[in-house]
Backbone bond lengths (Angstrom), bond angles and torsions (degrees), N, CA, C in turn:
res aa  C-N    CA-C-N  psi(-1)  N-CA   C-N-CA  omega(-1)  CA-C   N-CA-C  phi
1 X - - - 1.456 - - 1.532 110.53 -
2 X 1.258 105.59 -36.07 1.741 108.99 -174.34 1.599 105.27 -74.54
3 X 1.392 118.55 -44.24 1.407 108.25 162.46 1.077 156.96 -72.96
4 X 1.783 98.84 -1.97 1.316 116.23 161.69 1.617 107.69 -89.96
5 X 1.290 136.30 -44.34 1.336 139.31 172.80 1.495 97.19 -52.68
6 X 1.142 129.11 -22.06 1.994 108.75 171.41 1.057 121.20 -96.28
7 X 1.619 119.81 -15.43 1.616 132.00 157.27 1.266 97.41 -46.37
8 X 1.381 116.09 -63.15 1.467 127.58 -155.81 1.572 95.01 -46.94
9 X 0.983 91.74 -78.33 2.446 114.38 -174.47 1.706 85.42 -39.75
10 X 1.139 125.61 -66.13 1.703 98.82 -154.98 1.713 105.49 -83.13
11 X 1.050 111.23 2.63 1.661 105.42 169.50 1.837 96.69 -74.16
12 X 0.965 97.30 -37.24 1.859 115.29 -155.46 1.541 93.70 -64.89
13 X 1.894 113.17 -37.55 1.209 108.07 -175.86 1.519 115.24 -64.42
14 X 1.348 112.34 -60.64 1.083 131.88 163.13 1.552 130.81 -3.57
15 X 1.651 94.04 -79.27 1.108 97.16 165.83 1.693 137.89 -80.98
16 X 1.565 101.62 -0.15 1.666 109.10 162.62 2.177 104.81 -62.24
17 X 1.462 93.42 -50.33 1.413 99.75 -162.16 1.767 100.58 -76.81
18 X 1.166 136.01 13.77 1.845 128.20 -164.08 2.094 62.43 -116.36
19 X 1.504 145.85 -59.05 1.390 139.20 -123.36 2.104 75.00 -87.28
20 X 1.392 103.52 -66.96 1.245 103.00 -171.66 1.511 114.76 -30.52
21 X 1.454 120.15 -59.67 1.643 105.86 164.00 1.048 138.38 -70.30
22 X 1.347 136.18 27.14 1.273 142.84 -133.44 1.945 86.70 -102.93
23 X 0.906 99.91 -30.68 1.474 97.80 -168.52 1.715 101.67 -116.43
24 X 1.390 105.36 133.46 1.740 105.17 161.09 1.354 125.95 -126.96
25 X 1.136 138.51 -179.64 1.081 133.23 172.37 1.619 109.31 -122.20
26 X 1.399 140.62 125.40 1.348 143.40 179.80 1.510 110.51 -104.11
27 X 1.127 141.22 116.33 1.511 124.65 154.60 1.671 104.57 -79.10
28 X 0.938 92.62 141.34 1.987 116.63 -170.41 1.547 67.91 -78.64
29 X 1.855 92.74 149.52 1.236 129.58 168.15 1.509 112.55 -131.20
30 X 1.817 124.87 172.60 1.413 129.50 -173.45 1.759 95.27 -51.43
31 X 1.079 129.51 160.06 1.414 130.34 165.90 1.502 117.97 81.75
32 X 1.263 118.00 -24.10 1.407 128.74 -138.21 1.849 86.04 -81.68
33 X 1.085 95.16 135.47 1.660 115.45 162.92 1.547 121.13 -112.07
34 X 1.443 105.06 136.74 1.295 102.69 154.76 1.620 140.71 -24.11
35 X 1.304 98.31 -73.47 1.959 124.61 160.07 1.247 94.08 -49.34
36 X 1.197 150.57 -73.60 1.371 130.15 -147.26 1.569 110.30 -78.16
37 X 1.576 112.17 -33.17 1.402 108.25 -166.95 1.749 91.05 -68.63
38 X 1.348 122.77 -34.11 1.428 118.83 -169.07 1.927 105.17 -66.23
39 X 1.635 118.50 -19.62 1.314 113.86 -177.84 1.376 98.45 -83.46
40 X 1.429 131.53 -40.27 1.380 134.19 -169.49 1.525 117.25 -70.47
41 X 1.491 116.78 -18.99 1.431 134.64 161.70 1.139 124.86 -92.94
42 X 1.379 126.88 -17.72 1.451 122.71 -177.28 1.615 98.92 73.74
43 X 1.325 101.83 70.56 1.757 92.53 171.72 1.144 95.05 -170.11
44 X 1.392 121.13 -156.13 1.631 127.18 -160.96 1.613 106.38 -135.44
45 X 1.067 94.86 160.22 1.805 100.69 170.25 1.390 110.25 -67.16
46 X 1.183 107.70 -52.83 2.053 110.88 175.41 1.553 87.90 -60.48
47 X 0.840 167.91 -96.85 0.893 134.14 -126.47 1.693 144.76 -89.90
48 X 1.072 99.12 7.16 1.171 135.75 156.64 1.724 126.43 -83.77
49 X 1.141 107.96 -29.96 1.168 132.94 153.90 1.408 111.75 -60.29
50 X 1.454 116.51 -81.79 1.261 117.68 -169.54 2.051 101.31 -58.03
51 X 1.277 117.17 -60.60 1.683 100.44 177.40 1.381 135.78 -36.54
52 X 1.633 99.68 -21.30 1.772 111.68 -168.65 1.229 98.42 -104.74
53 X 1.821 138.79 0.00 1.110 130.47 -159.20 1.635 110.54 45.09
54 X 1.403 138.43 38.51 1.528 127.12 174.54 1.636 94.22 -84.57
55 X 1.142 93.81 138.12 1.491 114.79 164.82 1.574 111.09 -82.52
56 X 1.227 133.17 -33.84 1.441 157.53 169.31 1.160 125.72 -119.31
57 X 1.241 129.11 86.30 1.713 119.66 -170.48 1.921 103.47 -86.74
58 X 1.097 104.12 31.15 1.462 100.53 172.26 1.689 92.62 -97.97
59 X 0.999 110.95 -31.75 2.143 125.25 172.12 1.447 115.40 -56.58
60 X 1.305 119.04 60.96 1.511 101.18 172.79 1.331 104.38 -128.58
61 X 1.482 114.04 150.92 1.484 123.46 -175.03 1.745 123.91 -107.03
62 X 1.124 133.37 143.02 1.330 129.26 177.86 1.251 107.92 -57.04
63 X 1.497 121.04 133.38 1.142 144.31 -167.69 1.711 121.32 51.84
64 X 1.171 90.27 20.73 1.445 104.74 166.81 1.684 112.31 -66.23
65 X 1.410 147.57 138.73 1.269 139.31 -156.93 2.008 94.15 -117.05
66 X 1.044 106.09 145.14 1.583 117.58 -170.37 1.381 92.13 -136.39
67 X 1.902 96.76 139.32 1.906 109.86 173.45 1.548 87.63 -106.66
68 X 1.067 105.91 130.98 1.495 113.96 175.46 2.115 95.85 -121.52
69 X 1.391 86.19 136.39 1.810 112.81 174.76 1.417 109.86 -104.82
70 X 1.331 118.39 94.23 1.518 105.56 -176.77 1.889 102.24 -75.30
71 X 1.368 87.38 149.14 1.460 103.26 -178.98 1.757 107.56 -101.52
């Protein structure tokens, strides 16, 4: 029973800390792409798209700030 009640707690940890990062914030840098910031996050262009409202994610500006949703 005790070792299943600590499965339980460190799954519980786990998945508090995977929700807590679930979201980031990036400021675009010189170079910075869409596609790449989505490979360097584990996420997608749509979706990065859809969080930032870009109509064009080929449009991004230096020091422009991005919510990225990892998938």
């Amino acid at each position: 029973m005790i070792l299943a009640t600590s499965a339980a707690a460190i799954g519980l940890f786990f998945a508090g800390s995977a929700y807590a990062s679930a979201s980031t914030i990036v400021t675009v840098k010189s170079g910075d792409t869409v596609w790449g910031i989505s490979q360097q996050y584990n996420t997608s262009v749509n979706a990065i798209e859809n969080a930032n409202n870009l109509s064009n994610a080929n449009v991004i500006t230096v020091g422009q700030q991005l919510s990225l949703i990892h998938i």
